[in-house]
C-alpha positions, 0 to 999 in steps of 0.5 A: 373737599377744601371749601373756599376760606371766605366761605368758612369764614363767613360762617364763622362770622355769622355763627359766632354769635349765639355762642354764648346763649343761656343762664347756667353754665351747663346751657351756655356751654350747650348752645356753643355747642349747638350753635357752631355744630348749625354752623358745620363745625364740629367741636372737640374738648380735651377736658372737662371739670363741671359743677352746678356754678361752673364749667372749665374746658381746655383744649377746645377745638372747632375744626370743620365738620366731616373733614377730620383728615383736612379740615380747612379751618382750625380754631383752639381755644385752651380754656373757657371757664363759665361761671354763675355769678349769682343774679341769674347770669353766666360770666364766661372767660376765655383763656390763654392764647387763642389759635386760628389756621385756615388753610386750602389747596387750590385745584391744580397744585400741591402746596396749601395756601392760607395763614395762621395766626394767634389771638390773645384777648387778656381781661375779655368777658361775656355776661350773658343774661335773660331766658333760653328763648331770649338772651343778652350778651354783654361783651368786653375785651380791653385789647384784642391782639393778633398776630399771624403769618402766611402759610409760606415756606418761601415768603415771609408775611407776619401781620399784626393788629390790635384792637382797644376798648372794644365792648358789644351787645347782642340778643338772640331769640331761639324758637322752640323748633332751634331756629334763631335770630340775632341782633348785635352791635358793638364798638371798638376805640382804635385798631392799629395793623402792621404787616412787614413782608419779605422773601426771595426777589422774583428778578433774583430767582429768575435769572439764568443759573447756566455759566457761559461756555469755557471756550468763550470765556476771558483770559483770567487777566482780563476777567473781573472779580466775580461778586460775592454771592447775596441772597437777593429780596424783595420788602414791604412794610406797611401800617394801617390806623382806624379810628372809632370803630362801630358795627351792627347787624342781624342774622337768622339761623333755620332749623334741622341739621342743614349748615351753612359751613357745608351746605351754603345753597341749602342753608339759604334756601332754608333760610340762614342769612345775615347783614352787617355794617361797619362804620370807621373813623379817621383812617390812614395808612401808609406803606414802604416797598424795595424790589430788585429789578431785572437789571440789578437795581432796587425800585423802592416805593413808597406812599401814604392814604388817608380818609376822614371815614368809611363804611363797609357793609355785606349781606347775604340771603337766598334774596342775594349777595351785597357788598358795599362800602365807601371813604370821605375826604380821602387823599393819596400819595404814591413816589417810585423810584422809576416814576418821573414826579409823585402821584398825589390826589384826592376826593370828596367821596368814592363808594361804591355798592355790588348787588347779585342773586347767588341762589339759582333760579328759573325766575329773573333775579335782580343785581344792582351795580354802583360807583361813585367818585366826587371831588376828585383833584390831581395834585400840581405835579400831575398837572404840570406834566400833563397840562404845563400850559394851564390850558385845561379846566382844574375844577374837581371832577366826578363820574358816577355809574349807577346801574341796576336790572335783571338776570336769569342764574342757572347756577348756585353761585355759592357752591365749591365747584362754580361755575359749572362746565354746561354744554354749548348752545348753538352758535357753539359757546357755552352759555354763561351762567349769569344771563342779562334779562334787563338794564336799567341805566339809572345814571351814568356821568362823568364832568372832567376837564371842562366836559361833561356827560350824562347817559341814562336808559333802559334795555332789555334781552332775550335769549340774544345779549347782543341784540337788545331792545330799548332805548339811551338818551343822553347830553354832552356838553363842553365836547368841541371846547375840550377838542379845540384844546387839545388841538392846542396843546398839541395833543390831537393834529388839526387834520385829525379832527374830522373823524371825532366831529364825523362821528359826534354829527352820526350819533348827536345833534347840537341843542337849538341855541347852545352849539356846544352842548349835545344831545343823543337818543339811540334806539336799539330795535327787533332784528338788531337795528340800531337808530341814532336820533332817528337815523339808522346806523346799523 
C-alpha cells in the first residue's frame, strides 16, 4: 500500500518533535527511536559506536513501517553523534548530507511520481535538557539548504532553498503510559527558493510524425529546404524570498502501538493531533516561463508578486482538519506574450480559512468555509480596456463569503481509499458522503463597481439537499445605476433591460425613500416552496 505523500509527511512533521528527548545519550537516541516508531516509520542503523558520554550512528535510515518492498518515504541521515556534555544535557549533531525520497504510484498507472531531494545543515545543534517526563529542546541551524528534483525521466525540475539563522525551542512532557505533549516555537531570518524547470514541449511532442504521401509530394525543385531538427522545450524559472519567519504550535501523541503514519482514523480517535502557525514577513517572488505553441511560436510570460506578510496555519484532530492562511498588501503583475496589455492588481487583504470534520460519525459535525478579498484595485491598463470612458466607479472593492454549519460524515476522510464506492439510494445516485445538515450564512458580500450586495441566513436539510428549510435576506444597493451604465457603455442593449428589471421586481422590492437600494427575503418552506418577499415563485 503507497499512502498519499501528504499524509507521511504530515506525520513526519508532527513526530519529529520528541526526537530528541532525554539527559544521556543512551535515552535520547531511545526516545528517537520510540518517538518515530509511534509515528509508523521503522528505523535502521548501519553502525553503532556507544560509550556512557557518547553514541555515534552512521547510516541512519527512517523508511515507513511495514512497506520494506516500497516504502514511500526514505529518509538517511549518515551520522548522529550525541554527546553528554557534562551539565546534565545532551548536545546531538547531525552530519553530512542528509537524503529525503518520497515516492507513490498512483492507481491506474505504472511510473511513481514524487521527489527526492538532499539536506545539508553545517553547524546544526540540539541541546536537550530537564528530566524524562519534562524536556527542553534548544535547537540551532546557521543555514539550512535543500535542493531537490522531480522523480521524471522526461522533465527536468531542480529546486532549491535555503533557510538562515534558524534557531527554535521545544518541550515535550511524556507520561508514564508513553503518550506525549509538545509544544514548540521556532524562528528563521530569511528563506530564499529557486526552482528552474525544463522538459520536452507538449505542442513538440504532440505533432503528427506521419510524412505526407509520395504521390502528393512537390517536385524537388519546387520543395523548400527541410529544417534541421530541434529538440523543442518548454522553461520556467522562478524565485521566491520571505522575510523574518516564525512558527509555533502544539501536538499530542497517545499511547499503544496505533501510528498516525499507518493508521491515521485510529490514531486520531486515540487522540494524536496537532496545530501549528506560521507567520511571514516581507514576501515577493517572481517568475519567467517560455512554451512553444502548436503553431510553432514561443509564448513567453513573465510576472512578479509581492506581499508586506502572510500567515498559514493547519490543525488536525479527531474534532477535524483547518487550514487557513492569508497575505497583507499584496501586489501582482502578469505580461504574456498573447495578452493585449499587462495584469496588474492589488489588495489590502485576501485570507481565507477551510474547517471540515475528517473522522466519521452518526452525529452531525461542524465545517466552517471563509474568504475574504479587500482593497482590491486593478491597474490603469485593465481599466483603459474595459472602461476607457471612466464610466464606472474605480473606488477598491471587496467580497467577503464567511459560511459555517453542519455536516453528517459517513466515511473516514483520512483513509487511503476514500472516498468509498457505497450503493445507490432511491432516486439512483450514490450518496455523497460529506452530507449537509445545516447552513449558516454568516456574511456574504460583494462592493464593486458602484454596487453592493449583502446576504445573510440560515437553512437546514434533511435527507433531501435540494429542499431546504429556512430563510435569506439581503440588501443591494447601487443595482439599476451599475445598469443604466452599462447601457451606456454599450455593454448591455436598451431593449434587453427589461429581463434583468423583471427579475430584480420577482425576488426584491425597493426600500421606501431610496429607490436605488434593494432589499429581499427568500423563504425556503416544507415540500419545496419557495417565497420571494411574500410571494410564491416555486
Amino acid at each position: 500500500m503507497n499512502r498519499p505523500l501528504a499524509t507521511s509527511a504530515l506525520a513526519l512533521i508532527l513526530g519529529a518533535g520528541p526526537a530528541l528527548a532525554d539527559v544521556t545519550p543512551a535515552e535520547v537516541w531511545q526516545s528517537l527511536q520510540d518517538s518515530y516508531e509511534q509515528m509508523g516509520y521503522a528505523v535502521q542503523v548501519g553502525s553503532e559506536d556507544a560509550s556512557d558520554e557518547a553514541i555515534t550512528l552512521t547510516d541512519v535510515v527512517l523508511t515507513v513501517d511495514g512497506e520494506a518492498d516500497a516504502p514511500d518515504m526514505i529518509l538517511t541521515l549518515p551520522e548522529i553523534v550525541l554527546t553528554a556534555v557534562g551539565d546534565g544535557t545532551v548536545r546531538s549533531v547531525v552530519g553530512g548530507q542528509m537524503t529525503l525520497e518520497s515516492s507513490a504510484v498512483p492507481e491506474g498507472d505504472d511510473e511513481a511520481v514524487g521527489f527526492s531531494m538532499t539536506m545539508d545543515a553545517p553547524g546544526n545543534e540540539t541541546i536537550s535538557s530537564g528530566t524524562p517526563e519534562v524536556l527542553t529542546h534548544d535547537v540551532t541551524m546557521p543555514t539550512l539548504t535543500m535542493s531537490g528534483r522531480a522523480l521524471d525521466d522526461r522533465n527536468e525540475v531542480p529546486l532549491t532553498a535555503t533557510l538562515t539563522g534558524v534557531t527554535g525551542s521545544q518541550t515535550v512532557t511524556t507520561a508514564a503510559d508513553g503518550a506525549s505533549t509538545q509544544t514548540f516555537e521556532g524562528r528563521a531570518d530569511a528563506l530564499e527558493a529557486q526552482i528552474t524547470a525544463s522538459g520536452p514541449s507538449l505542442a513538440a511532442t504532440d505533432a503528427p510524425e506521419t510524412a505526407p504521401d509520395a504521390t502528393d509530394a512537390p517536385e524537388a525543385s519546387e520543395a523548400p529546404d527541410a529544417p534541421a531538427a530541434t529538440a523543442e522545450t518548454d522553461d520556467f524559472q522562478a524565485t521566491i524570498t520571505i522575510a523574518d519567519l516564525t512558527m509555533q504550535g502544539d501536538g499530542t501523541s497517545p499511547a499503544g502501538e496505533v501510528n498516525f503514519g499507518s493508521q491515521p482514523t485510529q490514531a486520531l480517535q486515540a487522540g494524536f493531533g496537532g496545530k501549528g502557525s506560521f507567520a511571514m514577513g516581507a514576501t515577493s517572488g517572481s517568475f519567467t516561463a517560455s512554451t512553444l505553441t502548436a503553431d510553432g511560436s514561443r509564448n513567453d510570460s513573465e510576472g512578479s508578486f509581492q506581499a508586506a506578510s502572510g500567515t498559514l496555519a493547519v490543525g488536525i484532530s479527531k474534532d477535524g482538519l483547518s487550514y487557513e492562511g492569508g497575505l497583507t498588501d499584496m501586489t501582482t503583475n502578469l505580461t504574456a506574450t498573447g495578452m493585449p496589455f499587462p495584469i496588474a492588481y492589488g489588495a489590502a487583504e485576501n485570507r481565507f480559512r477551510l474547517a471540515m470534520p475528517i473522522v466519521a460519525s452518526d452525529q452531525e459535525q461542524p465545517f466552517a468555509l471563509t474568504y475574504v478579498l479587500d482593497g482590491l484595485t486593478l491597474d490603469d491598463a485593465i481599466w483603459q480596456a474595459l472602461d476607457p470612458e471612466a464610466a464606472l466607479p474605480r473606488d477598491p472593492a471587496s467580497l467577503t463569503i464567511d459560511l459555517e454549519g453542519t455536516a453528517l460524515l459517513t466515511q473516514n476522510f483520512m483513509d487511503p481509499d476514500f472516498p468509498q464506492p457505497v450503493e445507490p439510494g432511491p432516486d439512483g445516485a450514490a450518496p455523497m458522503p460529506l452530507q449537509p445538515r445545516s447552513l449558516t450564512i454568516k456574511e456574504l458580500a460583494l462592493d464593486a463597481v458602484g454596487a453592493t450586495a449583502d446576504l445573510s441566513g440560515a437553512l437546514t436539510f434533511g435527507e433531501d439537499p435540494s429542499q431546504p428549510l429556512g430563510k435569506i435576506e439581503g440588501t443591494f444597493g447601487g443595482i439599476n445605476g451599475l445598469l443604466d451604465t452599462l447601457v451606456a457603455m454599450g455593454v448591455v442593449p436598451q431593449e434587453q433591460l427589461m429581463g434583468p428589471r423583471m427579475m430584480m421586481a420577482m425576488f426584491a422590492r425597493p426600500v421606501e425613500g431610496n429607490p436605488d437600494q434593494l432589499q429581499t427575503e427568500i423563504e425556503f418552506r416544507e415540500g419545496g416552496a419557495i417565497f420571494a418577499n411574500g410571494q410564491q415563485i416555486q
